[in-house]
Residue, then its C-alpha position, 0 to 999 in steps of 0.5 A: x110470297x112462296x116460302x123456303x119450305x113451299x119450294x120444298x115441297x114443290x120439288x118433293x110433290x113434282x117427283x124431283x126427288x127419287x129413291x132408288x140406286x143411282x149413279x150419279x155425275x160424280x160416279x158416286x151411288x147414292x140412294x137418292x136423286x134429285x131431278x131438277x130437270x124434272x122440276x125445271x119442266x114445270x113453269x111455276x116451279x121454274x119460275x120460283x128458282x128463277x125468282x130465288x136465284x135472281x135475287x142473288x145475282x151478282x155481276x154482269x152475266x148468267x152461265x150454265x152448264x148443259x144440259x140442267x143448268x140450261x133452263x135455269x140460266x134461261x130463266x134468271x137471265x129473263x128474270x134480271x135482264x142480263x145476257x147469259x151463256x151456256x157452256x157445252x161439257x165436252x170440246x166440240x168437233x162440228x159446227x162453230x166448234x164453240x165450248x161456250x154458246x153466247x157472247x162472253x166480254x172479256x172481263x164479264x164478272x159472271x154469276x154461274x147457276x147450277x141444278x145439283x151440286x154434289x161433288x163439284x166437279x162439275x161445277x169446277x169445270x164450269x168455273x174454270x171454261x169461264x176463267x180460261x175465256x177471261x171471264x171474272x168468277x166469284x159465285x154459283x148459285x145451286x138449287x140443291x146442295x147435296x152436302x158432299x164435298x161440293x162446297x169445299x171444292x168450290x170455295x177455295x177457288x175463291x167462288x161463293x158458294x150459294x145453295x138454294x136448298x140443303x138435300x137434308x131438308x129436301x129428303x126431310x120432306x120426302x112423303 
């Protein structure tokens, strides 16, 4: 069994965690960033997310966000056996026209998975495209929570909100 701190450092030793100027979704600057993408690209990192987050799902059904949130939903979805679904960022204008990819009953108690929650806002947007399609959503699962302002954005939508990691022990790690 890989502990807390192994998961740690496998995003700190796989270079997920950046230092710099960066801009982030939010529009905040930060002088870090974290990549889950990064880590996400590594099967045995992938799988101890999945592993983690699969162990805290709740309901009938993953969804996640594109582009980062794309794997991880792929992976726990393969790790419990329920179906998942990807929601697209902006409103589509070709094809089926479709803002949420997969089957979605009506009613489906859905578990929301992310990479990097830092303001929330996109996490709010997940949950309500969810909601808006009759889904019932009551929890996301991150893998890094940036500490700023995520969780209270989060919670008073009456979602649980379950981090996997704390940025500040990520950035404790960093060599």
């Amino acid at each position: 069994m890989i502990r807390m701190t192994d998961l740690l450092d496998m995003l700190v030793e796989c270079g997920a965690v950046k230092f710099g100027d960066f801009t982030l979704t939010s529009g905040k600057k930060s002088s870090y960033y974290v990549d889950i993408k990064l880590a996400s690209t590594r099967p045995e990192i992938l799988r101890e997310i999945a592993s983690r987050m699969s162990k805290m799902v709740e309901g009938d059904m993953i969804a996640g966000m594109e582009l980062g949130a794309v794997p991880l939903a792929v992976a726990v979805a393969l790790e419990t056996n329920k179906p998942y679904v990807i929601l697209r960022k902006g409103e589509r204008t070709h094809g089926t026209g479709k803002r949420i990819e997969g089957v979605l009953p009506e009613g489906a108690r859905v578990t929301v998975v992310e990479d990097v929650v830092t303001s929330g806002g996109s996490s709010v947007k997940s949950i309500s495209i969810l909601r808006e399609a009759g889904a019932r959503v009551d929890q996301l699962i991150v893998v890094v929570d940036r500490g700023e302002g995520g969780r209270e954005a989060i919670e008073p939508m009456g979602v649980r909100f379950r981090p996997l990691v704390d940025a500040s022990a990520l950035l404790s790690r960093k060599s």
